[in-house]
VOBA-1610 file (N, C-alpha, C; in pm, whole numbers, padded with zeros to 5 digits, always signed):
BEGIN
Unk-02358-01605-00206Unk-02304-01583-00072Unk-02213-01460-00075Unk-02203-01357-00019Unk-02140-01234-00013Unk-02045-01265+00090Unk-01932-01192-00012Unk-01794-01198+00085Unk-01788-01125+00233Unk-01710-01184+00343Unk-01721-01099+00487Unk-01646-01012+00448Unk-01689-00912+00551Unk-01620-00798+00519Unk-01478-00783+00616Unk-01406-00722+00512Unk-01274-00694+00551Unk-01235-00644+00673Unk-01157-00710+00737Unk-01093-00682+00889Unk-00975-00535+00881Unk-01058-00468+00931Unk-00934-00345+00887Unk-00925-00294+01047Unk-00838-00272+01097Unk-00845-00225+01248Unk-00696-00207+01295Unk-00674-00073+01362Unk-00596+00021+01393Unk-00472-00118+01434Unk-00331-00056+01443Unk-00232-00087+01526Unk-00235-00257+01556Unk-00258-00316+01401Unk-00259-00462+01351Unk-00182-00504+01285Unk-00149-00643+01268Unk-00064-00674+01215Unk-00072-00785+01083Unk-00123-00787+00933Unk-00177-00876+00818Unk-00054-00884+00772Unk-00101-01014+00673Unk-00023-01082+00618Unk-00098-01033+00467Unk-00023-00972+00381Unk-00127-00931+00245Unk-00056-01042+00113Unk-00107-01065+00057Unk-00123-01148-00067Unk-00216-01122-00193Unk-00145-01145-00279Unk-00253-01090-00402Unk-00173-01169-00552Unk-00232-01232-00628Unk-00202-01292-00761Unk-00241-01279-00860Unk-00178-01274-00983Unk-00227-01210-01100Unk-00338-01294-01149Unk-00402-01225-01270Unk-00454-01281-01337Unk-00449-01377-01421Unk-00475-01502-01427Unk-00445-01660-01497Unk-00290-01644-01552Unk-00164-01608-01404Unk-00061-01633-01412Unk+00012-01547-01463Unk-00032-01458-01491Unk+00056-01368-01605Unk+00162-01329-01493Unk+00259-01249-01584Unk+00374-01258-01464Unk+00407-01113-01456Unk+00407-01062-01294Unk+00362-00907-01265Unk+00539-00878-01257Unk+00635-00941-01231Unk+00748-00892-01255Unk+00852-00930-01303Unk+00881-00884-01458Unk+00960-00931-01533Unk+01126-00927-01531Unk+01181-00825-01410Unk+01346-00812-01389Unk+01309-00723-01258Unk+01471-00697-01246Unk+01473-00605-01161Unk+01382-00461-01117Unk+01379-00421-01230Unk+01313-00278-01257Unk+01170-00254-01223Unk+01130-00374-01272Unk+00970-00421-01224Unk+00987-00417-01126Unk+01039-00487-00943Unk+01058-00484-00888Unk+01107-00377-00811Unk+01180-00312-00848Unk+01204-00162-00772Unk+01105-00069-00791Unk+01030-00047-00903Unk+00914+00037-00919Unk+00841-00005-00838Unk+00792-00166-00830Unk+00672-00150-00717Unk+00686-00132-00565Unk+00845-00156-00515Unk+00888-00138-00374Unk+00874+00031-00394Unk+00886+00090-00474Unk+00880+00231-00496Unk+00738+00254-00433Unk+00649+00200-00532Unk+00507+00258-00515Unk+00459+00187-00324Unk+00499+00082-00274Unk+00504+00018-00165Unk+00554+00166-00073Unk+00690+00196-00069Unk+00741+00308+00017Unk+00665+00463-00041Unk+00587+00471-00151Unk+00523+00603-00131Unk+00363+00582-00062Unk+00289+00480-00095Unk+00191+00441+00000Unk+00201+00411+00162Unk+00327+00357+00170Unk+00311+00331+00332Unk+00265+00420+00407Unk+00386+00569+00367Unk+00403+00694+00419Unk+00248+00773+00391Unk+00202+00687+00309Unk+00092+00836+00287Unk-00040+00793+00336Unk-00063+00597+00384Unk-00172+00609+00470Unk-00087+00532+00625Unk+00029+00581+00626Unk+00096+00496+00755Unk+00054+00383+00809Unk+00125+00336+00729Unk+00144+00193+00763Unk+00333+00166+00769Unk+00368-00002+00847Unk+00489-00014+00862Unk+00492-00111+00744Unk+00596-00138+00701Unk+00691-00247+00630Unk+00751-00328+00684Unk+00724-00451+00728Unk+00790-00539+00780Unk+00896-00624+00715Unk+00799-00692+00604Unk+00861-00765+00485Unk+00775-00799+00374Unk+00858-00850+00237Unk+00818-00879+00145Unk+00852-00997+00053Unk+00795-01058-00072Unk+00867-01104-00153Unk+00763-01132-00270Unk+00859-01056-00368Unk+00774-01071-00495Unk+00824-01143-00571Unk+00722-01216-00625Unk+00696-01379-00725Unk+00682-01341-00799Unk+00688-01437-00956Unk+00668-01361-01060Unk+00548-01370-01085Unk+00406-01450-01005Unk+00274-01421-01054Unk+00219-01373-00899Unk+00292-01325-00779Unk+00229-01286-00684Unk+00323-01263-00566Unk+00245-01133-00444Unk+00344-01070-00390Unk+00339-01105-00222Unk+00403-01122-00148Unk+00305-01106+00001Unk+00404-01020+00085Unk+00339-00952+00142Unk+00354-00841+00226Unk+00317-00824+00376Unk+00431-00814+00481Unk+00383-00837+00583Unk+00389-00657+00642Unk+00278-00659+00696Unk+00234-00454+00704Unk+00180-00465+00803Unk+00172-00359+00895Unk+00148-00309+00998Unk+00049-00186+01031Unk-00043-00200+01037Unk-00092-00030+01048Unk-00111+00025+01154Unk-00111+00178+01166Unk-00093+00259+01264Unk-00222+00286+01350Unk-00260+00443+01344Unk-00361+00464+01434Unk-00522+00483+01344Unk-00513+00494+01204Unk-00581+00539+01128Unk-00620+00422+00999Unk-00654+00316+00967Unk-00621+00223+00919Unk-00686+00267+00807Unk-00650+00190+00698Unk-00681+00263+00546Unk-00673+00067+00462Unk-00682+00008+00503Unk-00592-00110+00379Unk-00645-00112+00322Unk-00775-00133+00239Unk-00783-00128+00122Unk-00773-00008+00053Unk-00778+00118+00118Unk-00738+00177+00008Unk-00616+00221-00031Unk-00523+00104+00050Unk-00349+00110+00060Unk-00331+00049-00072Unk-00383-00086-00049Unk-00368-00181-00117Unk-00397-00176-00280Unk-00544-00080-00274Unk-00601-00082-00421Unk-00496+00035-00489Unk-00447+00114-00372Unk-00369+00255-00458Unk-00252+00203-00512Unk-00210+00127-00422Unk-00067+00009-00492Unk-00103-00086-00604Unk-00186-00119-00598Unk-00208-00217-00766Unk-00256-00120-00851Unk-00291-00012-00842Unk-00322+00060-00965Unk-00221+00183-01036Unk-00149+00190-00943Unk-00029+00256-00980Unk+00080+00190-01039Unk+00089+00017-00983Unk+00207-00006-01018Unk+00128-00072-01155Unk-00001-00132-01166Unk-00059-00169-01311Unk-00007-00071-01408Unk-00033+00069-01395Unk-00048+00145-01523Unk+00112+00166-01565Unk+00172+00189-01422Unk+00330+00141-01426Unk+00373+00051-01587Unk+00362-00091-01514Unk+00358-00262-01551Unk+00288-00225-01746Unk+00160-00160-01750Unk+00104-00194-01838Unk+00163-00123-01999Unk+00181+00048-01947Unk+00260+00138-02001Unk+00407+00028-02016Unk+00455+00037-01973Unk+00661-00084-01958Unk+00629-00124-02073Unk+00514-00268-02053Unk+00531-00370-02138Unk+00438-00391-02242Unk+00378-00279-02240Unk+00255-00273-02381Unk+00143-00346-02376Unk+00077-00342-02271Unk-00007-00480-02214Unk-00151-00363-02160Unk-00267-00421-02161Unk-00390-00374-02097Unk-00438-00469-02041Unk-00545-00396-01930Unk-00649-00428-01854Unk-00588-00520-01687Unk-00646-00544-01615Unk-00614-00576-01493Unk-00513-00711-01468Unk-00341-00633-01388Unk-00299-00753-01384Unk-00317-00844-01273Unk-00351-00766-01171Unk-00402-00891-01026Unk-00499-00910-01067Unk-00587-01017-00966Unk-00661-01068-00965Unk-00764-00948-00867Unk-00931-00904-00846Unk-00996-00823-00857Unk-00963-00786-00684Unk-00944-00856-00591Unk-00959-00879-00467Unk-00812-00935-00385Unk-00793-00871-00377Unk-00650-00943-00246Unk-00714-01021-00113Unk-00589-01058-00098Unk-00633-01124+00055Unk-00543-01104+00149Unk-00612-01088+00261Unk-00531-01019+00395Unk-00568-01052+00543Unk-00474-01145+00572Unk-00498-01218+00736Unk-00447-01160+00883Unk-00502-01150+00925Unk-00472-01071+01076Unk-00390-01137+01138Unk-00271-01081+01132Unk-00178-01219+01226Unk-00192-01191+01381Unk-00176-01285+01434Unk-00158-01288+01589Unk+00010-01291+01626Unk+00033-01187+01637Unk+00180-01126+01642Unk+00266-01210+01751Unk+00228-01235+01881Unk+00303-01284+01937Unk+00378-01462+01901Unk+00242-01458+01834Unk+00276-01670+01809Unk+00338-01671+01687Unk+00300-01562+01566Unk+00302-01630+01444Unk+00390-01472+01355Unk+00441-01380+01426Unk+00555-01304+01371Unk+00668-01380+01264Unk+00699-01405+01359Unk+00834-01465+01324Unk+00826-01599+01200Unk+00761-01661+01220Unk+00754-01829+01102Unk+00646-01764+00976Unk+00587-01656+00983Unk+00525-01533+00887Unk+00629-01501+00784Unk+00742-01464+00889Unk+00838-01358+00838Unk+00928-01529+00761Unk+00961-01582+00817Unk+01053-01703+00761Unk+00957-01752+00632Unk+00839-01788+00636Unk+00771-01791+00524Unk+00758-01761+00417Unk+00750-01610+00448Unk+00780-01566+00302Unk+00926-01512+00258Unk+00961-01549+00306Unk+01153-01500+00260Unk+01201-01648+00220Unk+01095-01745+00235Unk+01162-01865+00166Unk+01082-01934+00077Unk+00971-01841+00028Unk+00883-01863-00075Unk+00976-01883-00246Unk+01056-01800-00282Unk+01148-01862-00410Unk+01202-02003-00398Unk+01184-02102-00292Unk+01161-02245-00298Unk+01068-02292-00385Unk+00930-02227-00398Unk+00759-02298-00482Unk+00788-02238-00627Unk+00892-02196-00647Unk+00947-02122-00797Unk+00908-02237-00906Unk+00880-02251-01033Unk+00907-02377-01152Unk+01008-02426-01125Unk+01125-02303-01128Unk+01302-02330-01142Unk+01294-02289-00965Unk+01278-02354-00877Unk+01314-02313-00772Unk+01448-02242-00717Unk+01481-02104-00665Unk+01549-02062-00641Unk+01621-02088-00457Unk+01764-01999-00464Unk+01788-02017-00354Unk+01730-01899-00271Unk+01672-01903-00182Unk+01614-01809-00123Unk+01644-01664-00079Unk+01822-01686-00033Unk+01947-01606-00023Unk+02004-01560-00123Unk+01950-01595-00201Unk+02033-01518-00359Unk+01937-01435-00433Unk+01762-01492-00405Unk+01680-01418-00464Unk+01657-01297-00437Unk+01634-01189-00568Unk+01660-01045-00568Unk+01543-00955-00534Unk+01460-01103-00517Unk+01296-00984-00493Unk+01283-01017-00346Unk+01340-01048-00257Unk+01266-01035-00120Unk+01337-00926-00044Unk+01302-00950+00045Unk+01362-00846+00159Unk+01465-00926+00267Unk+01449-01050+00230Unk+01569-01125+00326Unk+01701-01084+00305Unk+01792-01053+00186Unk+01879-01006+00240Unk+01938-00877+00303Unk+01850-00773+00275Unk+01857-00634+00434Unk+01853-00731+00553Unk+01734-00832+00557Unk+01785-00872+00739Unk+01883-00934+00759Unk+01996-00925+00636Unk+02086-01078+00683Unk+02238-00983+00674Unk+02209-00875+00550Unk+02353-00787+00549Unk+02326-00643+00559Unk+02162-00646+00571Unk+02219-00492+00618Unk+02190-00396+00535Unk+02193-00250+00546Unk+02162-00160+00427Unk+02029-00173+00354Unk+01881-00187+00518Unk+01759-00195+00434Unk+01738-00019+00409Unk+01660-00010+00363Unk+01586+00083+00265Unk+01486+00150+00399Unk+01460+00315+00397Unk+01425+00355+00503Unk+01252+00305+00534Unk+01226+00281+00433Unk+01040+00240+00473Unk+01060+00065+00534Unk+01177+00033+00469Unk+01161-00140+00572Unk+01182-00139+00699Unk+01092-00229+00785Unk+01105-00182+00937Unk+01102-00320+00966Unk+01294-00349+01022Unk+01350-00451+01063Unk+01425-00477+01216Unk+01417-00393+01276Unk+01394-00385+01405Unk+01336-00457+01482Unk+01195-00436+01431Unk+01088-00561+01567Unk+01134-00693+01515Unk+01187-00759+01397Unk+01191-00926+01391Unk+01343-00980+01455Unk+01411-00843+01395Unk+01600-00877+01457Unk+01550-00842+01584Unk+01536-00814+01666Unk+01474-00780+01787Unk+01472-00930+01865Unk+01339-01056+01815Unk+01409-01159+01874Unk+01509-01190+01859Unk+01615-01200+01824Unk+01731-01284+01788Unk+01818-01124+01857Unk+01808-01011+01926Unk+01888-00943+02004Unk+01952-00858+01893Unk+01926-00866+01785Unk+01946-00785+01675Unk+02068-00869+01618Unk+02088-00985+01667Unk+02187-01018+01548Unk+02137-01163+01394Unk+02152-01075+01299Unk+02135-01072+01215Unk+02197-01215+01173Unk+02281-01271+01211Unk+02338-01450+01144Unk+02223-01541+01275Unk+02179-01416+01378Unk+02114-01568+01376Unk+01945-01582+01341Unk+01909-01461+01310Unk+01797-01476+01233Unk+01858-01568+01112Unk+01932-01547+01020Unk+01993-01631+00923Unk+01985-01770+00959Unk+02034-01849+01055Unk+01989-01934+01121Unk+01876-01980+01117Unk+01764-01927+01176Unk+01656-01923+01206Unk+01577-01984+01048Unk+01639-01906+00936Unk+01595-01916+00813Unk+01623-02023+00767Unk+01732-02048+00771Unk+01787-02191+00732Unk+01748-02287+00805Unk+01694-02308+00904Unk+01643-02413+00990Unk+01509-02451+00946Unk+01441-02343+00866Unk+01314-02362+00803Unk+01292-02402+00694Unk+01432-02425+00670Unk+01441-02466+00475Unk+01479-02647+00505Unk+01447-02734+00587Unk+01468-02807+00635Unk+01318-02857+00690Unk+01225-02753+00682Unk+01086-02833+00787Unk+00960-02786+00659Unk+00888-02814+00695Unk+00752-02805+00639Unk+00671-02620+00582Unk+00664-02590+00472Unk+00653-02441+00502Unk+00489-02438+00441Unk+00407-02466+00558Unk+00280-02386+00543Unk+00211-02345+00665Unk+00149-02218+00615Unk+00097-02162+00729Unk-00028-02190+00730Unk-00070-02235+00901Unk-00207-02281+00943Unk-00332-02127+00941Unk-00427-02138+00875Unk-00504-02020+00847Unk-00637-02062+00887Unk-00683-01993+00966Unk-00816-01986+01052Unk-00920-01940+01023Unk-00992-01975+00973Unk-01134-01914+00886Unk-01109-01830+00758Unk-01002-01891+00744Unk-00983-01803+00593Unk-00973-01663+00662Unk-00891-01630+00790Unk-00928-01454+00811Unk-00790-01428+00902Unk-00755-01505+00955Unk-00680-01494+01063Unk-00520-01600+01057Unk-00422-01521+01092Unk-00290-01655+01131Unk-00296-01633+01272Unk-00377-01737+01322Unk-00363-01745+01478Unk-00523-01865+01501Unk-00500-01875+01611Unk-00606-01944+01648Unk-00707-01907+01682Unk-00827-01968+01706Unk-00977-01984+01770Unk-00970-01852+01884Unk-00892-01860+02013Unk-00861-01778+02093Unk-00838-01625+02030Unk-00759-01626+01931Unk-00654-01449+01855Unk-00791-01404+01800Unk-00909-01531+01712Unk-00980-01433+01659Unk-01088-01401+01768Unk-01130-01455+01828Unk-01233-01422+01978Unk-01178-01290+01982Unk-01026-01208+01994Unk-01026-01102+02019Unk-01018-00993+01967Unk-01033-01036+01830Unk-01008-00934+01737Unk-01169-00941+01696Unk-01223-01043+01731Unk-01386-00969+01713Unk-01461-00886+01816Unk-01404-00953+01906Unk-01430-00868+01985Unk-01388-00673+01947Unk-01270-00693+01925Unk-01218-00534+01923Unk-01328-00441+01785Unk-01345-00583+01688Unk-01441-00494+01587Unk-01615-00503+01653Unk-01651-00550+01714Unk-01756-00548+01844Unk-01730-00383+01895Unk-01633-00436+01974Unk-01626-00283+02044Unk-01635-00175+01942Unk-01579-00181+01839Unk-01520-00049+01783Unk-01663-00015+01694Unk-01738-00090+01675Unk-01879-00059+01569Unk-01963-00048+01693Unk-01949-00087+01829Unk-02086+00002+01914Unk-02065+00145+01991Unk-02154+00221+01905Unk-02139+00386+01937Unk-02200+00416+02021Unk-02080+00507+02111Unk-02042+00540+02236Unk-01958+00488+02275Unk-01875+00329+02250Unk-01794+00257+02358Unk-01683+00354+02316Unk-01603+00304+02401Unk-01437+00385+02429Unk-01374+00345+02326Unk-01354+00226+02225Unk-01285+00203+02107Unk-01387+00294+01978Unk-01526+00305+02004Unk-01602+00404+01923Unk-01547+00545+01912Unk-01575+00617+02039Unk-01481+00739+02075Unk-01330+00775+01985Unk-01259+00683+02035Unk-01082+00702+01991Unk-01085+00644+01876Unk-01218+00578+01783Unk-01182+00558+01641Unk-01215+00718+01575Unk-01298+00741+01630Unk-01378+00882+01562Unk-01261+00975+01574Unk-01191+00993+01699Unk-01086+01117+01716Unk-00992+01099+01612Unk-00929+00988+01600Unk-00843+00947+01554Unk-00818+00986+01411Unk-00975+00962+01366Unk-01022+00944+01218Unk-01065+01134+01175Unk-01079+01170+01256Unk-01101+01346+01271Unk-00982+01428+01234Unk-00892+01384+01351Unk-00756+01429+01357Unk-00675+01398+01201Unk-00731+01272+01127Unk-00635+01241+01018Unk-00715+01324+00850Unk-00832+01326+00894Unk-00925+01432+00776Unk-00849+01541+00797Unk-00827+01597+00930Unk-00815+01744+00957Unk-00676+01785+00854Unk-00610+01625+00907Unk-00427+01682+00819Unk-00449+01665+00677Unk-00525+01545+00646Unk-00542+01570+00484Unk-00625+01701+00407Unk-00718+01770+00476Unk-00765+01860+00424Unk-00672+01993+00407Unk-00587+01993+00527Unk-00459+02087+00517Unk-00384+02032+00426Unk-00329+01883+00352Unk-00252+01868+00285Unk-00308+01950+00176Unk-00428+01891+00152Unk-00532+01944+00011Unk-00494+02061-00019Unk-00543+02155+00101Unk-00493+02330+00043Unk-00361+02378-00001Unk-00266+02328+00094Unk-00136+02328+00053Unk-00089+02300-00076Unk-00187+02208-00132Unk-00135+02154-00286Unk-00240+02274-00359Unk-00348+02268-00393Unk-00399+02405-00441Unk-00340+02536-00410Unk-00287+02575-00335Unk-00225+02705-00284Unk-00055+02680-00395Unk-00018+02569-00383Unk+00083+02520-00463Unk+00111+02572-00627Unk-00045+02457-00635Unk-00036+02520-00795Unk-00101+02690-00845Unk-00212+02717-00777Unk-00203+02842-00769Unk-00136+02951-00798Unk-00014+02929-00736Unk+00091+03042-00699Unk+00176+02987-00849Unk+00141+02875-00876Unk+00264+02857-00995Unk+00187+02934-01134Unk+00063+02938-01127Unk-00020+02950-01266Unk-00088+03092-01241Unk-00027+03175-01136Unk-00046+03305-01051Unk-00252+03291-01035Unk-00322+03223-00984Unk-00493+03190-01011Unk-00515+03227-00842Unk-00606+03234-00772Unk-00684+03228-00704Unk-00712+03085-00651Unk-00710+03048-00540Unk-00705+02890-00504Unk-00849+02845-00542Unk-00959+02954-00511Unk-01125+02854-00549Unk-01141+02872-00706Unk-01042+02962-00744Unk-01073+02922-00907Unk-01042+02771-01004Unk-00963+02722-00908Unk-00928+02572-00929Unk-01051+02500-00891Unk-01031+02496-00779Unk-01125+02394-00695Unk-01272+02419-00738Unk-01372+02554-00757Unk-01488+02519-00820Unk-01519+02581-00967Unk-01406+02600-01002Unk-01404+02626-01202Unk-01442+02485-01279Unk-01548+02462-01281Unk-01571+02290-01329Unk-01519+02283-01465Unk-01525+02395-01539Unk-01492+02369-01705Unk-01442+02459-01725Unk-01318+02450-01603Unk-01177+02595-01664Unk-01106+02552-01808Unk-01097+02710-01892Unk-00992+02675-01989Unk-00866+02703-01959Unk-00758+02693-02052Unk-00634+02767-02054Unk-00582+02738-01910Unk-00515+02804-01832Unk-00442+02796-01717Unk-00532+02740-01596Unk-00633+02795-01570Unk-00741+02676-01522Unk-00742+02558-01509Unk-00760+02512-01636Unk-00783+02368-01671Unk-00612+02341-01707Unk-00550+02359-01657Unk-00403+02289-01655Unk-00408+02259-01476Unk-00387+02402-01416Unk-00394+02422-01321Unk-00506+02320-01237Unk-00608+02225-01283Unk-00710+02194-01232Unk-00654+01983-01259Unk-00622+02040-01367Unk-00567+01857-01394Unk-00433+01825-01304Unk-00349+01903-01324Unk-00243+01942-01221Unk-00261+01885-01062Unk-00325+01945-01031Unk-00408+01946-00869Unk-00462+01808-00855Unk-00563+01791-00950Unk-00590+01653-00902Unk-00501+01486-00919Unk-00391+01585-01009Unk-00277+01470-00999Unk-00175+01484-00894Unk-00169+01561-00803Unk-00061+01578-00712Unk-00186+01545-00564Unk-00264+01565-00552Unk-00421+01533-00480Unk-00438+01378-00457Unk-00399+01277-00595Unk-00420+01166-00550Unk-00320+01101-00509Unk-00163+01159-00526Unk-00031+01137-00503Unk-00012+01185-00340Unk-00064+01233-00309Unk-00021+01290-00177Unk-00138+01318-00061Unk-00272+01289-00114Unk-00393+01295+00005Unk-00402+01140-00002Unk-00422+01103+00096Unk-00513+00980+00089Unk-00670+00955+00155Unk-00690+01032+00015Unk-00854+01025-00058Unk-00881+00893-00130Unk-00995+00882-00162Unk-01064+00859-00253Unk-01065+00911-00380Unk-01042+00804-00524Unk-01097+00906-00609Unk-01225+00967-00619Unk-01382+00935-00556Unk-01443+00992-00513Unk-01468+01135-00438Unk-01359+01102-00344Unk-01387+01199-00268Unk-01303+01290-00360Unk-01191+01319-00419Unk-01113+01409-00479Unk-01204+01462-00559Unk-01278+01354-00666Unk-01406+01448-00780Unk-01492+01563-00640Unk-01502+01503-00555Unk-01635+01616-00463Unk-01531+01713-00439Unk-01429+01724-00335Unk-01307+01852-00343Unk-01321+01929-00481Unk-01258+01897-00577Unk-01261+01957-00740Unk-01384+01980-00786Unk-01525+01957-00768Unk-01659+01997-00783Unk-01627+01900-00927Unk-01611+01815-00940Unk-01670+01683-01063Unk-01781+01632-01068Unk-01829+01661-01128Unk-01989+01613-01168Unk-01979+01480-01248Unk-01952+01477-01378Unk-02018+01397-01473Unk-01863+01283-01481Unk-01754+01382-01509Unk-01627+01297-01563Unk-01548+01224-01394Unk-01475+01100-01457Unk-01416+01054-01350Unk-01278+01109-01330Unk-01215+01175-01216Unk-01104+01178-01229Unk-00985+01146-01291Unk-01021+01045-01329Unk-00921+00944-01423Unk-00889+01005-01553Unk-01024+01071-01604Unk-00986+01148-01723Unk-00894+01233-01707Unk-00870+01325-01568Unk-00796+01412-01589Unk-00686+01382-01538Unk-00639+01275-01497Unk-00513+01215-01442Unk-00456+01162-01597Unk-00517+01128-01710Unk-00469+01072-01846Unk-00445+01164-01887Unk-00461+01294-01907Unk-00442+01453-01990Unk-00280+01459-01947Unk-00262+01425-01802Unk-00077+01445-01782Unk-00002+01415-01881Unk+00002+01256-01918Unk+00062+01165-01971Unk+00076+01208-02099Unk-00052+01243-02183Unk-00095+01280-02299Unk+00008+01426-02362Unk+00026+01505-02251Unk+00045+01692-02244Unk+00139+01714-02245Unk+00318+01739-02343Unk+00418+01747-02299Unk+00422+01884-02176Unk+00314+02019-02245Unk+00324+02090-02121Unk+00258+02078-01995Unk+00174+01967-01977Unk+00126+01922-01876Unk+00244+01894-01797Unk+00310+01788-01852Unk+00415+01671-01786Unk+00451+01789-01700Unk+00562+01890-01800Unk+00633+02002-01776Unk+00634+02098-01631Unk+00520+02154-01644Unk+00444+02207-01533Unk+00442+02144-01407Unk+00405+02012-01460Unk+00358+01909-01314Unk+00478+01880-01256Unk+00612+01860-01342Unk+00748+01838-01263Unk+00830+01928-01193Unk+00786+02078-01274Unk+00813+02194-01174Unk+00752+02207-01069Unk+00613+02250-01059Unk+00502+02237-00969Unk+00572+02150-00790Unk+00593+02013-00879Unk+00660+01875-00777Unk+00784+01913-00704Unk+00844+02014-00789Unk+00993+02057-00735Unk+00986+02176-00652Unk+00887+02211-00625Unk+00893+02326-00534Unk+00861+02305-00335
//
């Protein structure tokens, strides 16, 4: 039986979840934890998406996200577990995949199920072994909504918003839930909302897959308009390194087996390319004219190169 395919659609609102592999535990202290809110706030920005909330477990994370006009999630999602893996794996001396192959991600129906979403998972360090207090735990995002001083990619506005923006009585709100039942009702395995929320969200992927309709149209512009800026990001970063390694910008881009400054200049690029376009590694090998090798090879030459590193941190600073 083949899995349905993923609900990805503009100016929505999922609930994301994802768990390691037979338990292993994806965050071992603090540090673990700030690196991956790290890699969280450099992905948002780079396929726009919002941050609502979070809370990371020590064998799994959930994330309540928002996307804009251009929707990207899985390749939000996959760019975040593979960055913060090699992160995680490099730390603690560990190989091969720590989530599990596939995340999961439910379309919430915003008006009904915002809010007991958001209480949900900020009181998930309850299902702990050693159950924690929810208010004391260091991996969620509940306490920015309760004191304040969130972090510029968290976007806490729309939930303090019911409660008029004050913040003790969302607190309230939280604590009233640590008192009732905490599971959320899930609708075909696809949706937090009912029979009715998904009628309309199939509908909208109805509309949006028959070409010509008006959601066909404004997906295509939309999706035009956002190639157009990444292909300008693209040059900007070749024109970048270029000017640092004094080269010609197509001597990068179709030198397939540059030596010497070339081939610095070429590994370079496609490491600042997957940091800042949101491509494909696919599509980056077709940009760079890659034939045979996977990008990946030349994203490992950094790590490997003290004058790689070198270069690439100047390069970054300009």
């Amino acid at each position: 039986m083949t899995r349905p395919k993923r609900i990805d659609l503009s100016f929505s609102l999922y609930h994301v979840l994802s768990r390691t592999n037979s338990g292993d535990i994806a965050f071992q202290d603090q540090k673990d934890q700030n690196k991956f809110l790290e890699y969280v706030s450099r992905y948002k920005n780079l396929f726009d998406y919002r941050i609502h909330a979070w809370c990371l477990m020590p064998t799994h994370f959930h994330l309540i996200l928002e996307s804009c006009r251009v929707p990207r999630l899985s390749e939000f999602i996959r760019r975040l577990l593979t960055a913060y893996t090699v992160y995680y794996n490099r730390r603690h001396r560990r190989h091969g995949h720590l989530f599990q192959g596939r995340f999961k991600s439910y379309v919430v129906d915003k008006s009904d199920y915002f809010l007991s979403l958001s209480r949900y998972i900020h009181l998930n360090p309850r299902e702990m072994a050693g159950p924690q207090d929810p208010f004391r735990y260091q991996g969620s995002s509940l306490s920015y909504y309760i004191k304040g001083g969130e972090p510029d990619f968290l976007h806490t506005k729309e939930i303090l918003s019911w409660f008029k923006g004050n913040r003790k009585r969302y607190e309230s709100y939280i604590r009233e839930g640590m008192k009732e039942g905490k599971k959320l009702e899930i609708y075909q395995q696809r949706f937090l909302g009912g029979e009715s929320f998904s009628q309309r969200i199939y509908k909208r992927i109805e509309d949006k897959e028959r070409k010509g309709s008006r959601a066909d149209r404004a997906n295509r512009k939309a999706d035009k308009d956002f190639q157009e800026g990444q292909e300008k990001t693209a040059e900007e970063i070749i024109r970048r390194v270029a000017e640092y390694y004094h080269l010609e910008p197509g001597m990068i881009r179709k030198s397939r087996y540059g030596h010497g400054n070339i081939g610095k200049a070429r590994m370079i690029a496609i490491r600042i390319l997957r940091e800042e376009v949101a491509w494909t590694g696919k599509k980056i090998g077709l940009y760079m004219s890659i034939e045979k090798k996977s990008i990946y090879d030349y994203l490992k030459m950094i790590d490997k190169k003290n004058d790689l590193r070198k270069d690439y941190a100047r390069i970054n600073k300009v």
